[in-house]
C-alpha positions in Angstrom: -24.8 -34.7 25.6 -24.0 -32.0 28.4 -20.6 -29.9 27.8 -21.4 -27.5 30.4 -22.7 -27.3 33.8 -24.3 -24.9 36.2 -20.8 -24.2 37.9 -19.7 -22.9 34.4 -22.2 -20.0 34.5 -21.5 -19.6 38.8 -18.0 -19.3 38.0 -18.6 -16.4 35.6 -21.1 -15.0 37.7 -18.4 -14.8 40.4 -15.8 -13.7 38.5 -17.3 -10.4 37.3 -17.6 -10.0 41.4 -13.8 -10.7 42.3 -11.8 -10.1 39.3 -8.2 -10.0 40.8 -5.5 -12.7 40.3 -5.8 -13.6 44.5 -9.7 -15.1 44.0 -8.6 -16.8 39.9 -5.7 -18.4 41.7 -8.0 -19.8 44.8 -10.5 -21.0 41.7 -7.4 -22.3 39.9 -8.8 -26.0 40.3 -12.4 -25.0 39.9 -11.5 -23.1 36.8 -9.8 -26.6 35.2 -12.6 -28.7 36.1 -16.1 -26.5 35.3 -14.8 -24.2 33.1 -11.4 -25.1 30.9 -11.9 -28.7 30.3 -15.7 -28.9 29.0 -15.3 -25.9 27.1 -12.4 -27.6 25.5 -14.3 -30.7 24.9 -16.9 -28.8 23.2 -14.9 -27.2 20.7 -13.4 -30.3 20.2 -16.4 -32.3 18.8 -17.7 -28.6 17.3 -14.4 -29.2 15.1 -15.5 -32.5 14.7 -18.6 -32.1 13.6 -17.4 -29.0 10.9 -15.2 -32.1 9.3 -17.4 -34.5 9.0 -19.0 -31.8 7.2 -16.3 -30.9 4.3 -14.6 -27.8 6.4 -11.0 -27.5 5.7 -9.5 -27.5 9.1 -6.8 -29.4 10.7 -6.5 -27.4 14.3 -7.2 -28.7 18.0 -9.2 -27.1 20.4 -5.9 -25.1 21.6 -5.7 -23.3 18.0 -9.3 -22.0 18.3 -9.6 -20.9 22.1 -8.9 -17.7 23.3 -7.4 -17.1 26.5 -9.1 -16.2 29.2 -6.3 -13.6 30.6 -6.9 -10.0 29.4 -4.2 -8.3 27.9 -4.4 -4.9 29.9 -1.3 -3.0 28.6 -3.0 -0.3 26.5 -6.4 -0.4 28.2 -8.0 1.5 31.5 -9.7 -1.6 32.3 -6.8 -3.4 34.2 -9.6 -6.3 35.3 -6.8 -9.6 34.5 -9.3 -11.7 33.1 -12.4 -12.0 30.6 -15.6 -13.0 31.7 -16.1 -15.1 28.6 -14.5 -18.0 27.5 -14.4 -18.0 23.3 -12.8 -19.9 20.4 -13.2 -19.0 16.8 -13.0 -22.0 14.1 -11.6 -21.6 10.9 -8.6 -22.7 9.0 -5.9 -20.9 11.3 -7.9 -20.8 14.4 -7.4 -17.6 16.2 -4.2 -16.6 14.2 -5.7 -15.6 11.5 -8.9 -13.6 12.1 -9.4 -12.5 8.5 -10.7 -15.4 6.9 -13.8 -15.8 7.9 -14.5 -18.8 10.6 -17.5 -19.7 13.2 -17.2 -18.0 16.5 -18.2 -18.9 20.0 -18.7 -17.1 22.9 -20.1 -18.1 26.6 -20.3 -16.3 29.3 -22.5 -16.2 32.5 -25.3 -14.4 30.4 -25.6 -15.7 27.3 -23.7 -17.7 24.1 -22.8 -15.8 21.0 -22.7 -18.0 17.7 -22.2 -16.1 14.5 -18.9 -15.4 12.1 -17.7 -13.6 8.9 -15.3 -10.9 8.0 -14.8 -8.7 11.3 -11.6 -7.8 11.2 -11.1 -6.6 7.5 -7.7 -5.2 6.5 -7.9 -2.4 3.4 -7.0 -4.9 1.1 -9.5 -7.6 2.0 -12.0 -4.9 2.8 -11.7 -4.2 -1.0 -11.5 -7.5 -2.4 -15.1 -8.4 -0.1 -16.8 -5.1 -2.0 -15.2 -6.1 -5.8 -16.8 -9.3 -5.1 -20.3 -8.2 -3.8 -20.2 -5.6 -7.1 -19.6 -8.7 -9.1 -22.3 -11.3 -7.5 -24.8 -9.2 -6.4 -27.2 -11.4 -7.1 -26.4 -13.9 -5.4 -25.6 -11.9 -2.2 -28.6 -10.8 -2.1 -30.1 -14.2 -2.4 -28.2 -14.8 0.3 -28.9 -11.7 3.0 -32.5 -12.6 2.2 -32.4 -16.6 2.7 -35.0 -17.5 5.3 -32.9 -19.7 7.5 -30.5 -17.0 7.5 -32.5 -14.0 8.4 -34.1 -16.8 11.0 -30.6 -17.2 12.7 -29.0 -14.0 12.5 -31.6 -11.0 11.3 -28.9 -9.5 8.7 -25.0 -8.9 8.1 -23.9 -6.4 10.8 -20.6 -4.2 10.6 -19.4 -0.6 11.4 -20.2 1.4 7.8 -17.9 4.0 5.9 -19.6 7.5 5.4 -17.9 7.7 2.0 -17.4 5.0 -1.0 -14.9 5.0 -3.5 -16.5 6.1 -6.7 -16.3 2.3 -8.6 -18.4 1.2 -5.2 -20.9 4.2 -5.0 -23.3 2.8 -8.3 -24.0 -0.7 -6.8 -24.4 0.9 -3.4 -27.8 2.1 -4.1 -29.1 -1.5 -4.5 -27.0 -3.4 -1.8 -26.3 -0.5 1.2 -24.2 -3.1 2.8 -21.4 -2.1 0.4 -20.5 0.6 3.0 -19.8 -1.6 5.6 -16.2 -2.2 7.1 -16.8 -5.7 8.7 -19.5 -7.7 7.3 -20.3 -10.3 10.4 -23.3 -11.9 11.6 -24.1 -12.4 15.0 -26.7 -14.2 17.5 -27.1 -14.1 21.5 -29.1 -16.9 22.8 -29.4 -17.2 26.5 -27.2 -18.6 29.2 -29.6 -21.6 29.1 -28.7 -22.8 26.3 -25.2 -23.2 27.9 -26.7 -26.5 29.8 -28.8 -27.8 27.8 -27.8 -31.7 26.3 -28.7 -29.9 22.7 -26.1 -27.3 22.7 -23.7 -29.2 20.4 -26.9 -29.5 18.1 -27.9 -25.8 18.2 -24.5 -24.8 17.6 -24.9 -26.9 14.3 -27.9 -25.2 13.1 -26.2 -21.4 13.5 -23.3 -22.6 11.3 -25.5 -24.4 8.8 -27.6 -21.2 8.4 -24.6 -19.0 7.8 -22.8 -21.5 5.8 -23.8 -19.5 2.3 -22.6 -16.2 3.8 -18.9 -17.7 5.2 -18.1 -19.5 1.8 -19.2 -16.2 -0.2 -16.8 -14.3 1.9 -14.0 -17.0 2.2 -14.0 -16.8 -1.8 -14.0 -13.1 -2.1 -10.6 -12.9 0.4 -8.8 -15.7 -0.7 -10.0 -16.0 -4.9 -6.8 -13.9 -5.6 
């Protein structure tokens, strides 16, 4: 099945040229019909499809998308609106973006599938390292599955210069103990958007990252 058409990717191709609220609100109707609705029906069967398979969620396409309006207050980029559309899918949806979820991302270039633990407060940063120091076997069965390196190459994440000194020992066999965020991340291009097997290559990246999301679900919520 086709989601999305080639006036998704014009439409984000023209935004990037006229991003003001005169030339959204002339699109207003172009917006709905290319852009809002398919997108929505996407991540609709995409939640679908992660029931069917055992995930835990009970949220609509609403809870998952992100709007599209930027909020400008504390940035130098006053541009009203993102030139992506994006919905993250896990548990609480875009509330909660600590418990690792599945995250999508289009855009008139490309598609970003990936997930994990981006946004890691202290606590949760700490909880994600105590568990890696107590499995480390099977993370690094894990970082080094085939299907996973296929998909996604390895975990990525901004990294701390200094450990705390129960983390320092086990850092010398798994170096992603310094990381901060511990995500995984893949850019396929904007053709993918169109094509009738985007529903089934959006399957596959979660499938190969499944491993990695339920280790780090358990390490955040196991207390």
């Amino acid at each position: 099945m086709t989601y999305l058409s080639k006036d998704f990717i014009d439409f984000f191709k023209e935004l990037e040229e006229n991003n003001n609220r005169d030339w959204f609100h002339l699109s207003k109707s172009r917006y709905e019909k290319s852009v809002k609705v398919p997108f929505q029906k996407l991540i609709g069967d995409v939640i679908k499809s992660f029931k069917d398979a055992g995930e835990p969620l009970n949220i609509e396409p609403k809870d998952a998308i992100f709007r599209i309006n930027r909020d400008v207050r504390f940035s130098k980029n006053k541009a009203p609106y993102k030139t992506n559309v994006a919905a993250i899918i896990s548990p609480e949806g875009r509330k909660d973006k600590e418990v690792p979820g599945f995250y999508i991302q289009a855009s008139a270039n490309s598609i970003w599938l990936g997930g994990g633990a981006y946004a890691l407060e202290k606590e949760n940063l700490f909880m994600v390292r105590e568990f890696i120091k107590l499995n480390p076997e099977r993370y690094k069965k894990l970082i080094s599955d085939k299907n996973f390196i296929k998909h996604y190459g390895e975990i990525k994440g901004e990294k701390n210069k200094i450990l705390a000194p129960e983390f320092r020992e086990i850092a010398a066999d798994i170096p992603d103990i310094f990381n901060k965020q511990f995500y995984y991340m893949a850019e396929l291009p904007a053709k993918e958007l169109i094509s009738d097997k985007l529903l089934k290559t959006i399957i596959d990246y979660k499938n190969a990252s499944l491993g990695m999301q339920q280790f780090l679900t358990e390490a955040i919520l196991r207390g």
